[in-house]
N, C-alpha and C positions, 0 to 999 in steps of 0.2 A: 599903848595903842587905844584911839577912841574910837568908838563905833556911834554912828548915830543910826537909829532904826525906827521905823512908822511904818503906820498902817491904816487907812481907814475904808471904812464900810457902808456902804446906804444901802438900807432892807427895804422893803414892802413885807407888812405881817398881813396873812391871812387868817384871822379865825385866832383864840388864844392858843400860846405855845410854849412851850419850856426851851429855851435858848442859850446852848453855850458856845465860848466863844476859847480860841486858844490861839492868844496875837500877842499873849505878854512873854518877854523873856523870861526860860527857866530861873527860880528863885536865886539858882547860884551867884549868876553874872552879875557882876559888881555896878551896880549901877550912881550914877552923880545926880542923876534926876529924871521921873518917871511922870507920863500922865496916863490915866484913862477915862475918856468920858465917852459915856454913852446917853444920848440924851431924844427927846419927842417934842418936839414945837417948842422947843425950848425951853424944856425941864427937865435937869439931868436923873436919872436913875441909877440904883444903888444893888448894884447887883453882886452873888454872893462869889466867894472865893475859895477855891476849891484844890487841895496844893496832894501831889501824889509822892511817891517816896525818890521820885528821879528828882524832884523839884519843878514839875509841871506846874504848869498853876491856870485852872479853870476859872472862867469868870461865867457864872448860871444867873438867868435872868428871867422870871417868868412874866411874859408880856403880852399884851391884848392885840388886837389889828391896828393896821396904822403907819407910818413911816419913822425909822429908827436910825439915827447916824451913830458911829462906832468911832471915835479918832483916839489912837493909841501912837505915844511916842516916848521914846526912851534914850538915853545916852549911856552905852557901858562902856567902862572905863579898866583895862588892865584887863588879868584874863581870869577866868572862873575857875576854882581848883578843880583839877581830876576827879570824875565821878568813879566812886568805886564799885564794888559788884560782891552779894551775898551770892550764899550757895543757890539759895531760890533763886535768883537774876540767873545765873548761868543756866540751869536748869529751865526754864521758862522761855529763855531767848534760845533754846534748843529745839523747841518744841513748833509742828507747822502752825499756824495761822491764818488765818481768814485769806491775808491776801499773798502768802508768801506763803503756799503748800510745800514745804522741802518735801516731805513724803514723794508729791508727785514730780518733783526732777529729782528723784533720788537717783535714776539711775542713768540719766543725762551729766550729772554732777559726778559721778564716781568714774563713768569712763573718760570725761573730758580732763579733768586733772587727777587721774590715780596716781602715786605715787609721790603728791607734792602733799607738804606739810608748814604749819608755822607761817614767814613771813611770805613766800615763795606760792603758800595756798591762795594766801588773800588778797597779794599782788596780783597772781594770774586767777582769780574771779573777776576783780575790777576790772582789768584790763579786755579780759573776755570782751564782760559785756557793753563797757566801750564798744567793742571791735563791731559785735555783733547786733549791735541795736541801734537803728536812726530816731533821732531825736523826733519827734513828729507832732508836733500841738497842734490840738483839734482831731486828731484823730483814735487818741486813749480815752476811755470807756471808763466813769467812776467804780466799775463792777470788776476789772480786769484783774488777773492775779498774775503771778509771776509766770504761770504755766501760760497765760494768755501772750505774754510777752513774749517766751521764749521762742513760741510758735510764728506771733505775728515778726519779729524781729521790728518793732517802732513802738515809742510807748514818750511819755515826758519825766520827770525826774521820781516822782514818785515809782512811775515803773521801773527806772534801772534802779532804782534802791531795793523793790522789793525783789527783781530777781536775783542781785546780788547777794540780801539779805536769804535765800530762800538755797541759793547755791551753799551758803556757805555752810551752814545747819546742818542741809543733806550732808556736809564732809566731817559734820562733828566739831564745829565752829560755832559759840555762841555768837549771834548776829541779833540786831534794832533797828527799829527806825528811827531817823530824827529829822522835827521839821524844824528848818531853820529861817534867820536872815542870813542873804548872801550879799556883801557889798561887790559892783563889779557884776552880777549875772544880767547877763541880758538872752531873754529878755528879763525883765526884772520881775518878781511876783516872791511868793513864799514859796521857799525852794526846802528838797528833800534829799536827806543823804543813810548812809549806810554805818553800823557801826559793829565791826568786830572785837571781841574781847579774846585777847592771847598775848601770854603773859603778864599775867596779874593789872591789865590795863584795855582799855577802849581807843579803838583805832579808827576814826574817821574815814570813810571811801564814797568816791563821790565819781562813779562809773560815766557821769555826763561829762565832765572835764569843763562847766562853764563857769564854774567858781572857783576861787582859792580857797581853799579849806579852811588858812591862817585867819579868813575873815569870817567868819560864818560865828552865828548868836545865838543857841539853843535856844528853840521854844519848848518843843514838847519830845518827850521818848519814851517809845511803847515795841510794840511786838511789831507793828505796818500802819497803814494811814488809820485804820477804823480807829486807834490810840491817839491818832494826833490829827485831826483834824482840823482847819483854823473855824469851824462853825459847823453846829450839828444843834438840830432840833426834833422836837419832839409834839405831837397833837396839836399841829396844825400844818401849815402852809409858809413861805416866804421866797418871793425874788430877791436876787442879790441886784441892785439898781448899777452901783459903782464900787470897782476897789482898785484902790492904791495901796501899795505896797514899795516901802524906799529906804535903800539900805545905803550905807557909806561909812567908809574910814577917814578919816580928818586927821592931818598930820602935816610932813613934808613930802614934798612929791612921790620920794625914794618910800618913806613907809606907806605910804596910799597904794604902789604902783605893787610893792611886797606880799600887800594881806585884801587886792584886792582883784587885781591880774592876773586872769587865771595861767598865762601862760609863762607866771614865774612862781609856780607853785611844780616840786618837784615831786612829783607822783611815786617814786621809791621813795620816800621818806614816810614813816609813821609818823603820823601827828594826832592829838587830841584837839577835841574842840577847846578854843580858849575861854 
């Protein structure tokens, strides 16, 4: 399976700042061929790289005022081995978060599914919050937490990952977040999913339903979005002018329609990200 994935960005800087960016695919994904150019009137910059132990990979850039294009593209080819998990990973993805308090739906979370365990747990958490959350862009808050969701019942993909992610913790579920490419979502942009670890492995959950799972390109994985962010700055100021973000599987009809359709992706199925 190929994947082709881009991204690009037009800033305005205000004032100098420390700028990272998280738009390249996770280290694992196998890739045929990569760019990144970030460039100013037409001189590229060389910005540093910054790689975490999931295989995130930061690109830090300290830069003055001014206007800045971002164009990053990649082609991954085949799929990325299984990311596995130290004691510390379990223990950590246990634990609440900035934007995924388990603490505070601990006890939302234990009445809603007492009694369920294992696969049966983290089928009917997805499923929940399917049920129970409208999709709603434009009206999710960058500050909302999963408690924020639960209550408002609408949020966009970041939120149903982090209450998923925040459900599952409260039942003694290590849970992540991971921002991805999704070939197939529309609308299209940098999409966000959920990921449980039980049985010695990571299980992808993606409570929006607007992606196939099969197609999805690790970017980054952390604890909730403050970990994965596609752009985070520091002492100063910046608008975002323009972003494009485009995702695809290239193949025959049948495997395009496979790994990228969301509504031939069967949601009982455990799957990892490829």
């Amino acid at each position: 399976m190929q994947r082709v994935v881009r991204a690009e960005l037009d800033l305005e800087i205000e004032g100098a700042l420390d700028l990272f960016l998280s738009v390249a695919v996770a280290d694992a994904a196998p890739r045929e061929g990569e760019s990144l150019a970030i460039s100013r009137s037409g001189v590229d910059l060389s910005p540093d790289v910054l790689e975490d132990a999931a295989g995130s990979r930061l690109h830090r850039l300290k830069v003055g005022p001014g206007p800045l294009q971002i164009r990053y593209r990649a082609t991954v080819v085949g799929e990325a081995p299984p990311l596995g998990a130290t004691e510390l990973d379990t223990a950590v993805y246990l634990r609440p978060s900035r934007y995924a308090p388990s603490d505070a739906v601990f006890g939302q979370a234990r009445r809603q599914f007492s009694g369920l365990r294992g696969e049966k747990l983290i089928r009917a958490v997805e499923s929940y919050v399917f049920e129970t959350v409208t999709y709603s862009p434009g009206l999710s808050q960058g500050t909302d937490s999963a408690l924020t969701t639960l209550g408002t019942g609408q949020g966009v993909c970041r939120d149903y990952a982090h209450l998923v992610i925040a459900l599952l913790r409260a039942m003694d579920i290590p849970a992540r977040y991971v921002s991805c490419y999704a070939p197939g979502l529309v609308p299209m942009d940098f999409h966000a999913v959920a990921e449980a670890y039980l049985d010695g492995r990571w299980h992808v959950l993606d409570a929006t339903r607007l992606a196939n799972r099969r197609g999805l390109v690790r970017i980054a994985t952390g604890r909730d979005a403050a970990d994965c962010a596609f752009l985070s700055y520091y002492g100063g100021n910046l608008a975002l002018r323009r972003l494009l973000v485009d995702a695809e599987v290239q193949g025959t009809d049948d495997e395009v329609a496979a790994a990228s359709d969301p509504l031939r992706d069967d949601r009982q199925e455990l799957l990892a990200i490829a």
